[in-house]
Rosetta silent file (secondary structure, phi, psi, omega in degrees, C-alpha in Angstrom):
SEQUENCE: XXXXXXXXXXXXXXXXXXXXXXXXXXXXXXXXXXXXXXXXXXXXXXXXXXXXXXXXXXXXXXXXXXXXXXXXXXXXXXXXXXXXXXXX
SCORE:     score description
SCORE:     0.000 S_00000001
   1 L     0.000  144.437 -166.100    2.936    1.640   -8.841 S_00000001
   2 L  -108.547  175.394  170.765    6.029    3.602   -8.695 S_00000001
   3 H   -11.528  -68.961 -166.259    8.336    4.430   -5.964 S_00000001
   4 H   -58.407  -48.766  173.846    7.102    7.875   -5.371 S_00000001
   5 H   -30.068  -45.763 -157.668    3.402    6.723   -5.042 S_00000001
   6 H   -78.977  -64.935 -178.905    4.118    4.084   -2.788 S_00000001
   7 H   -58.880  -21.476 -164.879    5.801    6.435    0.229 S_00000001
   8 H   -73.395  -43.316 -140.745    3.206    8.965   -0.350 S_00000001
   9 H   -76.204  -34.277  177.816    0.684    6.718    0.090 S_00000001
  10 H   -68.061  -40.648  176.909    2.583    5.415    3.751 S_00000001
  11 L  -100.365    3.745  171.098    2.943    8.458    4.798 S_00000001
  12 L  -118.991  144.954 -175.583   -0.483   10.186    4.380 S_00000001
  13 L   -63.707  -51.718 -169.196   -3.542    9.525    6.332 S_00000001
  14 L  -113.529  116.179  175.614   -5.910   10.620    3.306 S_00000001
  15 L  -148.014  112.809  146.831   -4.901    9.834   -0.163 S_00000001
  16 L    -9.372  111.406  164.596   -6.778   11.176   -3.716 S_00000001
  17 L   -57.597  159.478  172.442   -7.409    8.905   -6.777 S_00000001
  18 L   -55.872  170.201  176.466   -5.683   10.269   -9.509 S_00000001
  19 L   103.762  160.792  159.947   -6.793   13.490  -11.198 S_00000001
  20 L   -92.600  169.727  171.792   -7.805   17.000   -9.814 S_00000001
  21 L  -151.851  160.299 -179.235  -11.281   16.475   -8.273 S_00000001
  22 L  -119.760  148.672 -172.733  -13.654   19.106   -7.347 S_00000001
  23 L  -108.570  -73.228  175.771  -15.113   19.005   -3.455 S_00000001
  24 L   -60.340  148.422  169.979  -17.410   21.795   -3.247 S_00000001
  25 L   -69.585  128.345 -176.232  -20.276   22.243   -5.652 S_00000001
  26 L    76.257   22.120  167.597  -19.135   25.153   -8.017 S_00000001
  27 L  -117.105  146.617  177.790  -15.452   25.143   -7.427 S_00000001
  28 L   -50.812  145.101  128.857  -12.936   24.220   -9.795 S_00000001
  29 L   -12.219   39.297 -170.331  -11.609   20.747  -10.336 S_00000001
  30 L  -120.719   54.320 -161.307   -8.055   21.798   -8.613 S_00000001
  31 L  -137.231   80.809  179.334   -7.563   18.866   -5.713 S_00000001
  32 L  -114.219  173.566 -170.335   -4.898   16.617   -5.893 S_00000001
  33 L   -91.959   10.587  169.775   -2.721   14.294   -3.317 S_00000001
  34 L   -82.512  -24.472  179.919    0.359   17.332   -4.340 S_00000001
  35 L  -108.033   12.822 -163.336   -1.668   20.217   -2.843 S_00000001
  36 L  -137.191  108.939  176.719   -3.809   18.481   -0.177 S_00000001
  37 L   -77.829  128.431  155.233   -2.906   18.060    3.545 S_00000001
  38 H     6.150  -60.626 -163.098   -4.107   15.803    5.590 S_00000001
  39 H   -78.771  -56.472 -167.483   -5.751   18.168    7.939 S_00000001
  40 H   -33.237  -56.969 -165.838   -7.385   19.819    4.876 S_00000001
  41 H   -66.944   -8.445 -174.311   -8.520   16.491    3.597 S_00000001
  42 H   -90.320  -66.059  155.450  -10.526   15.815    7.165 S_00000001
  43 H   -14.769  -75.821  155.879  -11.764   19.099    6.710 S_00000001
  44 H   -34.024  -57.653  150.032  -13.417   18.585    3.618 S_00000001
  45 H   -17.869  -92.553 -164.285  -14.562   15.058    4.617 S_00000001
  46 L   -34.989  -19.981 -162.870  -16.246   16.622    7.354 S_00000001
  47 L  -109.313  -33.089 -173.156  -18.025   19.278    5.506 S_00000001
  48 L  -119.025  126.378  162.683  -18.680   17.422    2.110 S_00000001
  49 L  -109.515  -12.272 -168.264  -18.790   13.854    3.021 S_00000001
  50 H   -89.217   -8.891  155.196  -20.116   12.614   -0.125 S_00000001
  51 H   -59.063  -41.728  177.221  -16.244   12.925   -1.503 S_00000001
  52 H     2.300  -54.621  179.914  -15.245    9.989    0.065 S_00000001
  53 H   -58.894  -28.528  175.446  -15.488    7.916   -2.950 S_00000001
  54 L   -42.556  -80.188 -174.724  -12.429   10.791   -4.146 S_00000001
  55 L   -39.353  112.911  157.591  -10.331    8.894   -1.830 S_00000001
  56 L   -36.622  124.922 -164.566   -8.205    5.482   -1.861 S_00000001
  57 L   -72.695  147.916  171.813   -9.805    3.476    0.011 S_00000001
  58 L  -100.180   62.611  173.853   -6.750    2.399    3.209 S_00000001
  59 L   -38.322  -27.673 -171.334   -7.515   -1.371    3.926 S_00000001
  60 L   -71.075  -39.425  160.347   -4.935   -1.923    6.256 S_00000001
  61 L   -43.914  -35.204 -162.539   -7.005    0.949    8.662 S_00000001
  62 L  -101.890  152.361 -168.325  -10.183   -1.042    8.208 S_00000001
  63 L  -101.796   65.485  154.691  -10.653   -4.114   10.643 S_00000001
  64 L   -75.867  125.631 -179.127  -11.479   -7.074    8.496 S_00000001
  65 L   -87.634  176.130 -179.281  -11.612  -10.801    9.433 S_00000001
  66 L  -106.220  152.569 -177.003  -11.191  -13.657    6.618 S_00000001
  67 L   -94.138  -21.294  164.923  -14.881  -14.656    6.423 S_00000001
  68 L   -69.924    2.184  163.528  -13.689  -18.337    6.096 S_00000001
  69 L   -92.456   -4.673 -170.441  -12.799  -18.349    9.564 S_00000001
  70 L  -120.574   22.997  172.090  -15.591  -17.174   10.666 S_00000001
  71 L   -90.790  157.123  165.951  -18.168  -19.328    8.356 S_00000001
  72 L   -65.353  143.780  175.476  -19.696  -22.654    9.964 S_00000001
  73 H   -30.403  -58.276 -174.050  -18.352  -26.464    9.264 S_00000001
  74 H   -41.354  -57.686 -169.656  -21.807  -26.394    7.121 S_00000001
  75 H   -59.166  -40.050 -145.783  -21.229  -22.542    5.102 S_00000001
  76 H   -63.027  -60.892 -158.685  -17.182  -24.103    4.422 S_00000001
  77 H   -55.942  -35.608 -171.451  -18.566  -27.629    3.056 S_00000001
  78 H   -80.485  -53.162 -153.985  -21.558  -25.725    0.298 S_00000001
  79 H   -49.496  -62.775  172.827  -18.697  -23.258   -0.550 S_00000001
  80 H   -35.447  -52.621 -164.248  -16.261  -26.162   -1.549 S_00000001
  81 H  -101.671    0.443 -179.800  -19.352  -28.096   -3.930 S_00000001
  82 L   -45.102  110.137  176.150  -20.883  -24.618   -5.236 S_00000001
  83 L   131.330  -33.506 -172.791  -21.504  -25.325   -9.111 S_00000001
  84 L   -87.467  137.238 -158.929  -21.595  -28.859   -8.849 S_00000001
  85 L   -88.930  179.884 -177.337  -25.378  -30.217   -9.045 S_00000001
  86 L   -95.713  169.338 -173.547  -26.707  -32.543   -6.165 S_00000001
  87 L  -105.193   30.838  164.396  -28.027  -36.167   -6.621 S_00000001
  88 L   -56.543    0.000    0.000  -31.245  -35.592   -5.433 S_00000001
């Protein structure tokens, strides 16, 4: 990813997959993260919500745990032998 990419992406709230994308049904394909403001992009959200997928998703904003801390002694230990068969 270059340089430029990198700060945009740090410094905007909402940020575009590559490409033009079209938001409304029956408007051109003109939508990019060079023409698109923030507030614009909430705006749209709000009205078309089914763009969403348009957008990078911004992990660091989303609240995720590691799920091995929160599996049981029990979940860790099957995790560990998954693949291998039992002697049963």
């Amino acid at each position: 990813m270059d340089h430029g990419l990198k700060k945009m992406m740090n410094s905007k709230k909402y940020t575009l997959k590559p490409g033009k994308h079209q938001f409304a049904p029956g408007s051109p394909a003109e939508h990019d993260n060079d023409n698109l403001s923030d507030e614009e992009a909430a705006w749209y959200l709000k009205a078309y919500p089914h763009i969403v997928s348009l957008f990078v998703e911004r992990l660091e904003s989303c609240k995720v745990e590691k799920l091995e801390a929160k599996a049981s002694p029990r979940q860790r230990s099957r995790k560990s032998t998954a693949g291998i068969p039992s002697e049963s």
